[in-house]
MARMI-241674 format. One record per residue: residue number from 1; x, y, z of N, C-alpha, C, CB in turn. Coordinates in steps of 0.05 Angstrom, whole numbers. Glycine has a CB too. Layout:
N
@n=NUM; n_X=X; n_Y=Y; n_Z=Z; ca_X=X; ca_Y=Y; ca_Z=Z; c_X=X; c_Y=Y; c_Z=Z; cb_X=X; cb_Y=Y; cb_Z=Z
...
//
This chain:
66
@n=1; n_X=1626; n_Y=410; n_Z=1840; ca_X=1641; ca_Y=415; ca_Z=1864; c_X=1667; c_Y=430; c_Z=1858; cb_X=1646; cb_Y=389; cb_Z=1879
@n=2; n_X=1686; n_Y=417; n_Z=1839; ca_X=1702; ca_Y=435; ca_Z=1829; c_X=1701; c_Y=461; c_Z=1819; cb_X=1709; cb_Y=426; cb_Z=1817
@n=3; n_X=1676; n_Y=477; n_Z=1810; ca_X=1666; ca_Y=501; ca_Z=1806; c_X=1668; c_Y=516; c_Z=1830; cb_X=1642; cb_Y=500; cb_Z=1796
@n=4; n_X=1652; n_Y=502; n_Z=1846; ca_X=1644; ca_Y=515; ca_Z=1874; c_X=1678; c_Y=523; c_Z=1883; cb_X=1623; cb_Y=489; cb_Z=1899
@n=5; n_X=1688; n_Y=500; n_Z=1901; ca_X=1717; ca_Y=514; ca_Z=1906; c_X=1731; c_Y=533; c_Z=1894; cb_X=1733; cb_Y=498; cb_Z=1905
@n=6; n_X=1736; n_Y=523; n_Z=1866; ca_X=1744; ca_Y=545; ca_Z=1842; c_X=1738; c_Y=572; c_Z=1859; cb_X=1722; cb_Y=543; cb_Z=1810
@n=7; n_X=1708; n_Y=581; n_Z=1859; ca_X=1694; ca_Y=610; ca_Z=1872; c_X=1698; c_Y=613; c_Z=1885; cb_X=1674; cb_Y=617; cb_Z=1877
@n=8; n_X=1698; n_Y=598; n_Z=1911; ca_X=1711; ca_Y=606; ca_Z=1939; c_X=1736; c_Y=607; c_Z=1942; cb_X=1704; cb_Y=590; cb_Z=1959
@n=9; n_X=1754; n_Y=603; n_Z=1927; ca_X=1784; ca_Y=607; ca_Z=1916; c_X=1790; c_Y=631; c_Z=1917; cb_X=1791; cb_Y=600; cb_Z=1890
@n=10; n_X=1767; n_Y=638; n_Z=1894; ca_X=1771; ca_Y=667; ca_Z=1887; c_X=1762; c_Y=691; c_Z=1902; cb_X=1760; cb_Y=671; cb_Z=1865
@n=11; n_X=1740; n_Y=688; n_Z=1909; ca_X=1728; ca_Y=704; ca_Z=1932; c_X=1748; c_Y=713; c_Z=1945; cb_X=1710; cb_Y=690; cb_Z=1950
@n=12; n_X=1763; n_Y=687; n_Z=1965; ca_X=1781; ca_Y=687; ca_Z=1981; c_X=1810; c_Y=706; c_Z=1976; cb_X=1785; cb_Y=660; cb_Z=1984
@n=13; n_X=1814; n_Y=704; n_Z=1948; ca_X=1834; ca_Y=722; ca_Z=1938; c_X=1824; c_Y=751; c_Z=1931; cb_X=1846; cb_Y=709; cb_Z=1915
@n=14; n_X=1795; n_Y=749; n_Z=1919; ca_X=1797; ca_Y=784; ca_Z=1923; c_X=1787; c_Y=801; c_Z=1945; cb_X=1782; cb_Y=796; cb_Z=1903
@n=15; n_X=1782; n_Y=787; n_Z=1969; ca_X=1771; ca_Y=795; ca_Z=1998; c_X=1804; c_Y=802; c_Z=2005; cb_X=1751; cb_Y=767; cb_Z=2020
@n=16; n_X=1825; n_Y=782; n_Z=1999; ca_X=1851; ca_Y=788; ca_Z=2012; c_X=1866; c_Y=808; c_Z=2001; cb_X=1867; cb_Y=766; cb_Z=2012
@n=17; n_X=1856; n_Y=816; n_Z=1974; ca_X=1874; ca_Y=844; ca_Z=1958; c_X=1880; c_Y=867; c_Z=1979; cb_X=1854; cb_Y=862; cb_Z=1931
@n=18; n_X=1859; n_Y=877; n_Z=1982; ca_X=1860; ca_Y=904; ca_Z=1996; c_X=1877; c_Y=906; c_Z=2020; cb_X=1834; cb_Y=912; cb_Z=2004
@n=19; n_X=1875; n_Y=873; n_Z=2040; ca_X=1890; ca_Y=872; ca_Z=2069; c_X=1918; c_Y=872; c_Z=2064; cb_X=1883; cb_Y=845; cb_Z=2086
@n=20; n_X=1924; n_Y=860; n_Z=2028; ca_X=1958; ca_Y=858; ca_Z=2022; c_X=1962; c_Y=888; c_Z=2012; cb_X=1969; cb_Y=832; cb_Z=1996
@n=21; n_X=1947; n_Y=898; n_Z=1998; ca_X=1958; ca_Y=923; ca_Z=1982; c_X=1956; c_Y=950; c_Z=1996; cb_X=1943; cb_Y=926; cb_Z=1956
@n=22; n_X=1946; n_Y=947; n_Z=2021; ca_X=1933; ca_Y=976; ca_Z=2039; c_X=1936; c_Y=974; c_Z=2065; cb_X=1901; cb_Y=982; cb_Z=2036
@n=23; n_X=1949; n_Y=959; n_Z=2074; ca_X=1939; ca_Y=946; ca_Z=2100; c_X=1935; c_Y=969; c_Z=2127; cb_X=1962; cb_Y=923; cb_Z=2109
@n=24; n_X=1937; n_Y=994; n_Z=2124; ca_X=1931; ca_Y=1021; ca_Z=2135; c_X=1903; c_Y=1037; c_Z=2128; cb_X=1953; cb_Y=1038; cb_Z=2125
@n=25; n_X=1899; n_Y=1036; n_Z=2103; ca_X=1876; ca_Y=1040; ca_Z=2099; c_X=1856; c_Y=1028; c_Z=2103; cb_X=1874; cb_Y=1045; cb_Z=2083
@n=26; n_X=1863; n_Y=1002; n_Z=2098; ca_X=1836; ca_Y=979; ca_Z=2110; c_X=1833; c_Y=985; c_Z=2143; cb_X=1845; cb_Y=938; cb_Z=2105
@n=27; n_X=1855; n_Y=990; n_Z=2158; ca_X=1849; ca_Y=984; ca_Z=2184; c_X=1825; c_Y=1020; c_Z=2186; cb_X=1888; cb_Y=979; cb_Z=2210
@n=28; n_X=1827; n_Y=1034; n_Z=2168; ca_X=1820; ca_Y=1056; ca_Z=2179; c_X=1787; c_Y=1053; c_Z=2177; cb_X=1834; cb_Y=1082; cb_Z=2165
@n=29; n_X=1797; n_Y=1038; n_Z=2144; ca_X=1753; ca_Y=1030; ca_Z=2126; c_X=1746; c_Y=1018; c_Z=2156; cb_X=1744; cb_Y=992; cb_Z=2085
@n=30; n_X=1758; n_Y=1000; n_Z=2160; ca_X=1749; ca_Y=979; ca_Z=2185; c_X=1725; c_Y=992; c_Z=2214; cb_X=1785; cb_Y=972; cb_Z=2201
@n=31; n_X=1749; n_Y=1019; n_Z=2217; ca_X=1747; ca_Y=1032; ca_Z=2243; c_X=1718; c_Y=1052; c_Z=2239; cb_X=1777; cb_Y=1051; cb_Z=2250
@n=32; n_X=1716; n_Y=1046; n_Z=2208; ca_X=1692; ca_Y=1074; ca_Z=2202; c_X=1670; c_Y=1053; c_Z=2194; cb_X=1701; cb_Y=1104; cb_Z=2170
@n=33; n_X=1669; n_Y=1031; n_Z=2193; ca_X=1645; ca_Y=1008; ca_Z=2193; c_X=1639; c_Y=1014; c_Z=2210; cb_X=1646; cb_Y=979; cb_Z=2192
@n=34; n_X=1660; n_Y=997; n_Z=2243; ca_X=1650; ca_Y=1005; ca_Z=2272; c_X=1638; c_Y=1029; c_Z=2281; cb_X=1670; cb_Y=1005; cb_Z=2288
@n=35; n_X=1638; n_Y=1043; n_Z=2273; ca_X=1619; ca_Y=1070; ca_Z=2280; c_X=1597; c_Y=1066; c_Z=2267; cb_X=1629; cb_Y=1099; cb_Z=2270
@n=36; n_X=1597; n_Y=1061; n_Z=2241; ca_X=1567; ca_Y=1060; ca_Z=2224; c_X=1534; c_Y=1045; c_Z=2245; cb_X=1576; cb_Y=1032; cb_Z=2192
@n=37; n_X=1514; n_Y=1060; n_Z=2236; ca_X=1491; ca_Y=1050; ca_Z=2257; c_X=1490; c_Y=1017; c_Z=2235; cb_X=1453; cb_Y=1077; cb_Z=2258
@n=38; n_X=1477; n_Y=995; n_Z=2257; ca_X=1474; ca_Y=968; ca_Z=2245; c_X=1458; c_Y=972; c_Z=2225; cb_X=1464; cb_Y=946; cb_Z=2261
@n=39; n_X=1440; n_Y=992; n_Z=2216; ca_X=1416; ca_Y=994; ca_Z=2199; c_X=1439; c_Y=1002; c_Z=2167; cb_X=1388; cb_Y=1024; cb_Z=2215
@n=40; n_X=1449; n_Y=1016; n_Z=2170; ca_X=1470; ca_Y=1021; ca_Z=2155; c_X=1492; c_Y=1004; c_Z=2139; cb_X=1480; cb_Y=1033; cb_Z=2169
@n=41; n_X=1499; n_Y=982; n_Z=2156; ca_X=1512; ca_Y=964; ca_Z=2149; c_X=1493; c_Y=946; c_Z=2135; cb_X=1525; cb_Y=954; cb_Z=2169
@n=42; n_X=1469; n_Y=935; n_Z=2147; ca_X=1448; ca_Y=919; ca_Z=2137; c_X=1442; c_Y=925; c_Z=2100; cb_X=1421; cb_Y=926; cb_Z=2158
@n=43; n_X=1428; n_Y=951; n_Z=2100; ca_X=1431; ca_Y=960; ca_Z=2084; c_X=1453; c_Y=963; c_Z=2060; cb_X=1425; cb_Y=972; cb_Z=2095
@n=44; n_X=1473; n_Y=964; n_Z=2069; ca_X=1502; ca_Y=971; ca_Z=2048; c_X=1500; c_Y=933; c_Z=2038; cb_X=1544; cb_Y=986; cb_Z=2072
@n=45; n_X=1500; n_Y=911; n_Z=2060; ca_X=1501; ca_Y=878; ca_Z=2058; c_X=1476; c_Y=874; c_Z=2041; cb_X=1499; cb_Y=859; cb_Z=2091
@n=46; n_X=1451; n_Y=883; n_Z=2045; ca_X=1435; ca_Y=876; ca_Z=2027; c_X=1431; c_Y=895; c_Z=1997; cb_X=1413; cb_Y=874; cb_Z=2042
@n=47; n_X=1438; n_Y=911; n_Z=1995; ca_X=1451; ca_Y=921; ca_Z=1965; c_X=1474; c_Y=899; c_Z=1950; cb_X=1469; cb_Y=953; cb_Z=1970
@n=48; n_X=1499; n_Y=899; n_Z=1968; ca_X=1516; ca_Y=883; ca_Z=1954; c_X=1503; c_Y=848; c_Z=1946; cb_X=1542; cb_Y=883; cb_Z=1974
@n=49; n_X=1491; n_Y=839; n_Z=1964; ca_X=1478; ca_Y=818; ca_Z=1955; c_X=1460; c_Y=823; c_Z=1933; cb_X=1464; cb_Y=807; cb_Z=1975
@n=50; n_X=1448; n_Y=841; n_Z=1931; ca_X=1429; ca_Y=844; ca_Z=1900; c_X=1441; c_Y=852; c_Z=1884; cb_X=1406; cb_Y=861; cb_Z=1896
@n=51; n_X=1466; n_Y=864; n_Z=1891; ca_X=1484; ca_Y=858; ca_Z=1863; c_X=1488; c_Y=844; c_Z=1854; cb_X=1501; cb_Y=861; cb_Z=1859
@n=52; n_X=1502; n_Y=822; n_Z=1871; ca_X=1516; ca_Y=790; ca_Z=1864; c_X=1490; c_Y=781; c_Z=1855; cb_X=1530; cb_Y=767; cb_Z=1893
@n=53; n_X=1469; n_Y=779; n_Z=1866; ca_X=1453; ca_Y=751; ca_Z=1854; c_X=1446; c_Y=766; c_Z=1825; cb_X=1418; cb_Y=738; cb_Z=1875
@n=54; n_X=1438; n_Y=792; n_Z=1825; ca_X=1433; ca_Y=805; ca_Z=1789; c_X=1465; c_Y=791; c_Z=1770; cb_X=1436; cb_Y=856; cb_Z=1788
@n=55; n_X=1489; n_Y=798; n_Z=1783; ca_X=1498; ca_Y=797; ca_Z=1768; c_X=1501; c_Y=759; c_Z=1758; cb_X=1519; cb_Y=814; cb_Z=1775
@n=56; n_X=1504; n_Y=741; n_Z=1772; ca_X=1495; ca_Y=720; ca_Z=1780; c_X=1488; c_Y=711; c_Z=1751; cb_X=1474; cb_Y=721; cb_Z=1803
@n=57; n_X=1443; n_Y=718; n_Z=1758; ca_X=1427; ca_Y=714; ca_Z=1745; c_X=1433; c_Y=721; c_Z=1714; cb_X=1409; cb_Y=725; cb_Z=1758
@n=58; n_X=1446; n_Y=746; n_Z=1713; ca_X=1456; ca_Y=756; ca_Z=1681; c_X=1470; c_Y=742; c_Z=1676; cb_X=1468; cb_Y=781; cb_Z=1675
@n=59; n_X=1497; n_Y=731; n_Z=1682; ca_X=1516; ca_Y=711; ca_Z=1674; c_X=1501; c_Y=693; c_Z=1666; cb_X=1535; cb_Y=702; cb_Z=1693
@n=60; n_X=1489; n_Y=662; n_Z=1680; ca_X=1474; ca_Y=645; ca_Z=1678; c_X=1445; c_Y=650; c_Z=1651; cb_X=1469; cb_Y=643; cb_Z=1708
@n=61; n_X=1435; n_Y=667; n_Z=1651; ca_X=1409; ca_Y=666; ca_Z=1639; c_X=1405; c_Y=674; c_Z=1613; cb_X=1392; cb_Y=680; cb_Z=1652
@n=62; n_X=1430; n_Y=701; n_Z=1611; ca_X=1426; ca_Y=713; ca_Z=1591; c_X=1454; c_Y=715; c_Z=1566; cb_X=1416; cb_Y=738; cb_Z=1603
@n=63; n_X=1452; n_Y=719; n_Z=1550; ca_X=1476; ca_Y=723; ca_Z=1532; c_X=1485; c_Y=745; c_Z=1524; cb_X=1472; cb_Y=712; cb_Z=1511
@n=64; n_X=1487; n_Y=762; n_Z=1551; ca_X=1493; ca_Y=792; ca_Z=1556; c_X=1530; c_Y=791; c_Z=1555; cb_X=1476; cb_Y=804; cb_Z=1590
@n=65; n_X=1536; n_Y=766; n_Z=1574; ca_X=1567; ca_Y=756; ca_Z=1571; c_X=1583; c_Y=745; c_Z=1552; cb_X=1571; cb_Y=740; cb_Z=1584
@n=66; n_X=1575; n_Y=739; n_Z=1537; ca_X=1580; ca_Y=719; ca_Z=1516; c_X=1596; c_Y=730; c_Z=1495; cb_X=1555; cb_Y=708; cb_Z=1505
//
């Protein structure tokens, strides 16, 4: 359980970088999502998820990190 929080700690801090370090440019990335078609977004969310779980799975399985 302490792992878990740990992650969502962090998450939480590098989702917040960009809103502290840019906060003009994010509002603009923001404004150019809202335009994007939903198929587009879907797409961009399910790439980034097969990133995370590859990278995930490599951490955990293999001794590629190590």
């Amino acid at each position: 359980m302490k792992l878990l929080i740990t992650l969502i700690g962090l998450v939480l801090v590098l989702e917040g970088l960009p809103y502290v370090a840019s906060p003009e440019s994010m509002q603009r990335w923001l404004r150019q999502i809202l335009e994007m078609p939903p198929h587009h977004l879907r797409r961009v969310g399910l790439v980034a998820m097969a990133v995370g779980f590859l990278l995930c799975y490599l951490a955990q399985k293999s001794n590629f990190f190590n």
